[in-house]
C-alpha positions as CSV (number, residue, x, y, z in Angstrom):
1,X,70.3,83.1,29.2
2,X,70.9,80.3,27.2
3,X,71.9,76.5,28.8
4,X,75.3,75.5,28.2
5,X,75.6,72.8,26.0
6,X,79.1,72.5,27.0
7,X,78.9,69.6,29.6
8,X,76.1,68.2,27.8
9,X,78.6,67.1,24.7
10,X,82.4,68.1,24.5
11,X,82.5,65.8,21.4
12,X,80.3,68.2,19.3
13,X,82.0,70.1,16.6
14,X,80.2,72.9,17.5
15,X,80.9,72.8,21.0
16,X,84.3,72.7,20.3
17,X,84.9,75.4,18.0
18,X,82.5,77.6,20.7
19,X,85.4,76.8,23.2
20,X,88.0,77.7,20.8
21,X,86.7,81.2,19.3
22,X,86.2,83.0,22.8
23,X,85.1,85.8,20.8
24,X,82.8,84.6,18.6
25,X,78.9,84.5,20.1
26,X,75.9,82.6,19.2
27,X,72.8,83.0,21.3
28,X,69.1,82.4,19.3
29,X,68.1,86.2,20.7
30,X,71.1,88.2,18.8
31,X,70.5,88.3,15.1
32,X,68.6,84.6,14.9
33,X,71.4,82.7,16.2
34,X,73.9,83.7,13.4
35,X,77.8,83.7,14.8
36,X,78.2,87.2,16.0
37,X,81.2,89.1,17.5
38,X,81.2,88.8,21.2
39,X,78.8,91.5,22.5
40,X,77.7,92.9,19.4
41,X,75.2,92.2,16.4
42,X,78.1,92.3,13.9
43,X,78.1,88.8,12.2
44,X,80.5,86.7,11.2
45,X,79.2,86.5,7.7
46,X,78.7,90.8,7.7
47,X,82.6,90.6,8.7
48,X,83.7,88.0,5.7
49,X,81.4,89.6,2.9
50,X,83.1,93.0,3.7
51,X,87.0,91.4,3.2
52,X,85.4,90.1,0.7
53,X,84.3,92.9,-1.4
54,X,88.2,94.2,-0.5
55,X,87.9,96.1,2.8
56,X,91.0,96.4,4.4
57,X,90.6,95.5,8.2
58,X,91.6,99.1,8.8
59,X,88.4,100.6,6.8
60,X,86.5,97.3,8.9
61,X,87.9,98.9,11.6
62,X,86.6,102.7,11.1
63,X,83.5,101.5,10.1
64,X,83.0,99.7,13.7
65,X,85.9,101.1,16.1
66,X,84.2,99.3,19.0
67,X,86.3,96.1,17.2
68,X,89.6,95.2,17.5
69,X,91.8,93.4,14.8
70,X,91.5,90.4,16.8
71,X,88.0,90.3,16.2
72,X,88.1,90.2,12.5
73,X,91.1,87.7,12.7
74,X,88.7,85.6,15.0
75,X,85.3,86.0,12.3
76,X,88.1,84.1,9.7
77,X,89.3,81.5,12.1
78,X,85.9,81.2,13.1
79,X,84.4,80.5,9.3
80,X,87.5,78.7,8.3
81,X,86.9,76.0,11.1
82,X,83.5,75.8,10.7
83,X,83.8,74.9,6.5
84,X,86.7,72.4,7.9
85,X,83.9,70.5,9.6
86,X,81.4,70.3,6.3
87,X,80.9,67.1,5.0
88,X,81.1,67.2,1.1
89,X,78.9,64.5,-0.2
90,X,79.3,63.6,-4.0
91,X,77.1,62.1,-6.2
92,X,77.1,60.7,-9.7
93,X,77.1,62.7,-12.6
94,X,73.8,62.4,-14.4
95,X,74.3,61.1,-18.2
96,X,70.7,61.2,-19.1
């Protein structure tokens, strides 16, 4: 069972965004740690590649009919957050 990092930081961006998406799951022993659907090994990324290639969530949904609509609604809030915390660094353009 993993520690909860919780109490150890509630400042973390991470830690936050865990606390938000309730069902959202990442645990180092399901699928190396990648954000999964709460008690499954369906990633988040799995999830976004197939809207992505057009998948309607209904066809997500026959394809897995263990999930609800809420969980694909929760792998988008989920990525969306977590690129709203990247830092974009920019560098000068090389004229060499």
């Amino acid at each position: 069972m993993l520690r909860s990092v919780v109490e150890e930081d509630r400042n973390h961006p991470l830690i936050y965004t865990m606390e938000k998406h309730v069902r959202i799951e990442i645990n180092p022993e399901i699928m190396f740690g990648k954000p999964v659907i709460k008690g499954t090994r369906i990633t988040v990324e799995h999830i976004l590649h197939k809207l992505g290639g057009g998948m309607s969530i209904e066809e997500i949904l026959e394809d897995h009919p263990h999930l609800k609509p809420d969980d694909i609604f929760a792998a988008q809030e989920f990525a969306a957050d977590y690129l709203g915390q990247e830092e974009i660094m920019f560098t000068q353009k090389y004229n060499g």
